[in-house]
C-alpha positions as CSV (number, residue, x, y, z in Angstrom):
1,X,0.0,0.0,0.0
2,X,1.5,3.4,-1.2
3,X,2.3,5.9,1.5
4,X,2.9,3.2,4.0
5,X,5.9,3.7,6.9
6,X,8.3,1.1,8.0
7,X,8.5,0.8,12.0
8,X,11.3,-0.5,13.3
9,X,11.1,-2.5,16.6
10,X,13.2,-4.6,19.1
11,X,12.3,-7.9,19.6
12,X,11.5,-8.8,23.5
13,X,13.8,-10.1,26.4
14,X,11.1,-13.0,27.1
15,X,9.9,-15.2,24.4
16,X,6.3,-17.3,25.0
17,X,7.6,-20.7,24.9
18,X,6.2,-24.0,22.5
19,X,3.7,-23.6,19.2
20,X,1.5,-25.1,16.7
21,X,3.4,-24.3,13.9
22,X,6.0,-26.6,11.6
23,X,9.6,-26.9,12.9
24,X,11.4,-23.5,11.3
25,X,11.7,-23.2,7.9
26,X,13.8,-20.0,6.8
27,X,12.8,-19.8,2.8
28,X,9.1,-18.3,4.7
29,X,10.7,-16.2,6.6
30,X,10.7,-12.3,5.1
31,X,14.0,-10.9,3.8
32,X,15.4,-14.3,1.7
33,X,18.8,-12.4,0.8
34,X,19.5,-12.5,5.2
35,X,18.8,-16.3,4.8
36,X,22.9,-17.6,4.0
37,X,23.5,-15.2,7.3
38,X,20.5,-17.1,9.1
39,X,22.2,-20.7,8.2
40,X,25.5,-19.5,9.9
41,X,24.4,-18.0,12.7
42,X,21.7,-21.0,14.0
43,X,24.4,-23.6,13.6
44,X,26.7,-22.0,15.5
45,X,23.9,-21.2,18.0
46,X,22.9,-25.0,17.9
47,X,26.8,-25.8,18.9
48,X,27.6,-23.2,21.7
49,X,23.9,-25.0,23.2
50,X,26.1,-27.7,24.3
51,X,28.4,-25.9,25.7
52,X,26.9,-24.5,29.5
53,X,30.4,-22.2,30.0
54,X,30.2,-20.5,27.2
55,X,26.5,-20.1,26.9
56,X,26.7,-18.7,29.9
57,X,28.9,-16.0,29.1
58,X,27.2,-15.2,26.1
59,X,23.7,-15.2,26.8
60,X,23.9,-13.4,30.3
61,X,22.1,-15.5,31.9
62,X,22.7,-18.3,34.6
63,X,20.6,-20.9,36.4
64,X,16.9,-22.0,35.5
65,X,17.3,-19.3,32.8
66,X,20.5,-20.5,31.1
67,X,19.0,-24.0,31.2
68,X,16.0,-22.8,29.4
69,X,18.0,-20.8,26.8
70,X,20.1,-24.1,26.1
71,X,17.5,-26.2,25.8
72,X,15.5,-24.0,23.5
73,X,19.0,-23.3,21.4
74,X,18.9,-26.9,20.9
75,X,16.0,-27.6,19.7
76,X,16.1,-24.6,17.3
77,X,15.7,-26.1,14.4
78,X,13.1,-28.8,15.8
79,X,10.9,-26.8,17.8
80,X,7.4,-26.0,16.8
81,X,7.4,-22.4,15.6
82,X,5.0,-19.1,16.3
83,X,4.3,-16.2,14.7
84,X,7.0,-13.3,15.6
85,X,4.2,-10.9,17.3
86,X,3.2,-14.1,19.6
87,X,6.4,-15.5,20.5
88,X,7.9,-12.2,21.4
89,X,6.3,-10.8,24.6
90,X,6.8,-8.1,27.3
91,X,6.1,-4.7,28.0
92,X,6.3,-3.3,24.5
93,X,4.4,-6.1,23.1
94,X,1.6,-6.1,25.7
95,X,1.4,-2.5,25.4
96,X,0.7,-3.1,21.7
97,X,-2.0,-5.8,22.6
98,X,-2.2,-6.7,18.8
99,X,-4.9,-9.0,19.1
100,X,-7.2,-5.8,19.9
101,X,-6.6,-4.2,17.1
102,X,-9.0,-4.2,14.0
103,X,-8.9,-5.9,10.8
104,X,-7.2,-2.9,9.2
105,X,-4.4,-1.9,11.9
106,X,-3.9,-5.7,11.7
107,X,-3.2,-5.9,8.2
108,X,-1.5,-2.8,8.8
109,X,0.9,-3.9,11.6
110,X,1.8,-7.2,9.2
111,X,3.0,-5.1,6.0
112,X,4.8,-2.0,8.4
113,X,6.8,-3.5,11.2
114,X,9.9,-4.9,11.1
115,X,11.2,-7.0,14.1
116,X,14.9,-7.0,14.5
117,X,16.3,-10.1,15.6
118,X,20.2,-11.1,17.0
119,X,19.4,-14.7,15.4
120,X,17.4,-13.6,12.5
121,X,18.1,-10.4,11.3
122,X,15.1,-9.3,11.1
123,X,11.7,-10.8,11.0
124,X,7.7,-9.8,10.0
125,X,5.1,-10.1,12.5
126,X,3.4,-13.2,11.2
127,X,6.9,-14.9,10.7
128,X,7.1,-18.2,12.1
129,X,10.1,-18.4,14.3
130,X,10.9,-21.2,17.3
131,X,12.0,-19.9,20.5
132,X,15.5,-18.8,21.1
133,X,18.0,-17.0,23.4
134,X,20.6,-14.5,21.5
135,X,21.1,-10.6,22.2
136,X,21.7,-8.5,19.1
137,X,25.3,-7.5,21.1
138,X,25.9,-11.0,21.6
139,X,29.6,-12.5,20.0
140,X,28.7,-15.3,18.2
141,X,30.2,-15.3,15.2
142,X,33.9,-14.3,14.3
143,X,34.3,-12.3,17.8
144,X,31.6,-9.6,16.0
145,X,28.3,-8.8,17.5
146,X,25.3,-9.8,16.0
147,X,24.2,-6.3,15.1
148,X,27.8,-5.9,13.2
149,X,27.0,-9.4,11.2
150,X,24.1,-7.8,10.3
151,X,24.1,-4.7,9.8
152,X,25.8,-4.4,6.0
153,X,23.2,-7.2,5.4
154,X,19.6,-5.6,7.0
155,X,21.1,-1.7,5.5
156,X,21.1,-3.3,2.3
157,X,17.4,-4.5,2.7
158,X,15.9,-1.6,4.3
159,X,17.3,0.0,1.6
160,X,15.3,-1.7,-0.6
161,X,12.4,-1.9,1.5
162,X,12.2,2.2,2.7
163,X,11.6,3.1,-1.4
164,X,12.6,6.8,-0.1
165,X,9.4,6.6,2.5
166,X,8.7,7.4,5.8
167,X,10.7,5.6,9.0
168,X,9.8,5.4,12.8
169,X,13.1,4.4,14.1
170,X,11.4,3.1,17.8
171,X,15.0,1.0,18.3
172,X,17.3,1.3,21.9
173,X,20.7,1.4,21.0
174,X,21.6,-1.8,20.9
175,X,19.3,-2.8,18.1
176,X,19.8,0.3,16.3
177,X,23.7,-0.6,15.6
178,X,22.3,-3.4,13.6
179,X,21.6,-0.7,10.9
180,X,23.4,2.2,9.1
181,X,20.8,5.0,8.2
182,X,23.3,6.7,6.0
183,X,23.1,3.6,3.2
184,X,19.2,4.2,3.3
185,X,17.7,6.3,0.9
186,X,14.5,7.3,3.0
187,X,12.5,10.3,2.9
188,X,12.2,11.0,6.7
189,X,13.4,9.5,9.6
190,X,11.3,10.1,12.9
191,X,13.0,8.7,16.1
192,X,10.9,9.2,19.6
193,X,11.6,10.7,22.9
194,X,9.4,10.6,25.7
195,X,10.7,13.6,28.7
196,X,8.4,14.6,32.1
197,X,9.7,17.3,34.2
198,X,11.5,16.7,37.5
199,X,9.9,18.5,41.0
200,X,12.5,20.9,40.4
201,X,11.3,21.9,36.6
202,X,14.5,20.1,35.1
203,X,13.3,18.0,31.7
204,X,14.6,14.3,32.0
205,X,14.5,11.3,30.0
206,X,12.1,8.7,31.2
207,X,13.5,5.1,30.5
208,X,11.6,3.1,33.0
209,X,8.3,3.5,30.9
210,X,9.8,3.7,27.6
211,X,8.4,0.1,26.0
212,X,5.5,0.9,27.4
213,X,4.8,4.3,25.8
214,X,6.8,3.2,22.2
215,X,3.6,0.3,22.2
216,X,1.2,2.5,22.8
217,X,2.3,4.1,19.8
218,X,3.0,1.8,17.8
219,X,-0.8,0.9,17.9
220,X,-1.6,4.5,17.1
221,X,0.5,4.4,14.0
222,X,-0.8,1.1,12.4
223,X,-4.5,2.4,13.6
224,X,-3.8,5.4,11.0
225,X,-0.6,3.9,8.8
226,X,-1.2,6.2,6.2
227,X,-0.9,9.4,8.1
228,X,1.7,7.7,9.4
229,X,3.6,7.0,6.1
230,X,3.8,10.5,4.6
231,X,6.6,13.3,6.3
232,X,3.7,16.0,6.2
233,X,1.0,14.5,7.8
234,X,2.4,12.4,10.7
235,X,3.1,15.5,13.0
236,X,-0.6,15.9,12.6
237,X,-1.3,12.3,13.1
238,X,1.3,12.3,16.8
239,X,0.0,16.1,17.8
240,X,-3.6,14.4,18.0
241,X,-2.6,11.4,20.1
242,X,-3.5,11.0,23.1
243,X,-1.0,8.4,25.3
244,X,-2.5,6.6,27.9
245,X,0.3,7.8,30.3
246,X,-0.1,11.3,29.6
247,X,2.3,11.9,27.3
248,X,1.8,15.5,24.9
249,X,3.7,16.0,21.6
250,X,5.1,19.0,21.7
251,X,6.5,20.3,18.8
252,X,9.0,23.0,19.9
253,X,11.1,20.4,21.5
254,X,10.7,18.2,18.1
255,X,14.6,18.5,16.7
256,X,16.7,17.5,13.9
257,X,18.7,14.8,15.8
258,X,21.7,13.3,13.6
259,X,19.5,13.0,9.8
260,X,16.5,11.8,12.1
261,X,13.6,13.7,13.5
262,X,13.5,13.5,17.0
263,X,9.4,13.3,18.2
264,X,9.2,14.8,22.1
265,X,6.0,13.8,24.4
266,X,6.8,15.5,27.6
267,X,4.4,14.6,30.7
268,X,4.7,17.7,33.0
């Protein structure tokens, strides 16, 4: 659909665990050029699963946790599969509550976001992907990152996926390095920052609510995709949203921030 944005998101932390769907099959998942990089990097994830020391150190995790996170790096290739929006859950994702929205935002959300993924690259919403353990800054391959693995690979794509449209760039840092903006031939670039004001009238940064408020968004923009696909119409579309937390846009603190513009909500 013409006029449509591309929103990028992190996947979640947690993962819902088991399916109904067929044992992972990468030719269905979106973006086939990422699938040679896929091949590599769950093999290697399949080995390092039987090895507890160095899963350990790479997954940051320890205990019941790490257990889990082998055992489902095991059985990767196995393992009955889900679609991306229901095996990746949390704040974010709950905040989002995709099976609320209507036919249309569905639809919408489907064809729009784009999931980024240590393991996969990146992934559509109704992708059917097993669960996993693997952190975008994870070292799996060649003592490089996963975002470094990928990110010549997912620039390349998003390049041909952006068409010189519209981008809400919703990533935290460590998903964002997975990416190089400057190889992207997009129209505009709108990045999001949600500020409240301190008892003492100092602006700060709120982090602890921050997946919560990017879902709530992120329903808003699908609800009205496009509005939010054109450069001229989607600072109408954010200045008449109203966010559940009491977030306002407010458009004099709305910057150019490093080829990107930088949305403010500020809760006073």
């Amino acid at each position: 659909m013409a006029g449509e944005p591309l929103i990028l998101l992190p996947p979640s932390e947690g993962k819902a665990s088991g399916g109904d769907g067929s044992p992972l099959s990468l030719e269905s998942l979106s973006f086939e050029s990422l699938n040679p990089a896929r091949v590599r990097m769950a093999i290697a994830l399949v080995q390092l699963s039987q090895r507890p020391r160095s899963s350990k150190k790479l997954l940051g995790v320890k205990g019941a946790a790490l257990e889990k996170a082998m055992a489902d790096n095991a059985r990767l290739q196995k393992a009955p599969t889900l679609p991306a929006i229901e095996r990746y859950t949390g704040v974010m994702y709950d905040a989002i509550h995709y099976r609320s929205l209507d036919g249309d935002a569905r639809e919408a959300f489907g064809s729009t976001v784009i999931i980024m993924s240590g393991l996969f690259g990146m992934v559509r919403p109704f992708d059917m992907i097993p669960a996993y353990k693997l952190k975008m800054g994870a070292k799996l391959l060649r003592n490089k990152t996963c975002a470094a693995v990928w990110k010549p690979l997912i620039s390349k794509s998003l390049a041909n996926a952006a068409e010189t449209g519209v981008i809400w760039d919703l990533l935290p840092n460590e998903h964002a390095a997975a990416w190089d903006p400057s190889t992207v031939p997009y129209k505009t670039r709108f990045t999001v920052k949600f500020i409240e004001r301190a008892a003492n009238g100092q602006l700060k940064t709120v982090t602890h609510l921050s997946k919560l408020l990017k879902g709530a968004l992120v329903r808003h923009l699908v609800s009205n995709s496009a509005e939010a696909g054109t450069a001229e119409s989607a600072l109408e579309l954010v200045a008449g949203f109203s966010h559940p937390e009491g977030y306002v846009f407010r458009p004099e603190l709305t910057a150019e921030v490093e080829r990107a513009t930088e949305i403010v909500f500020l809760r006073d």
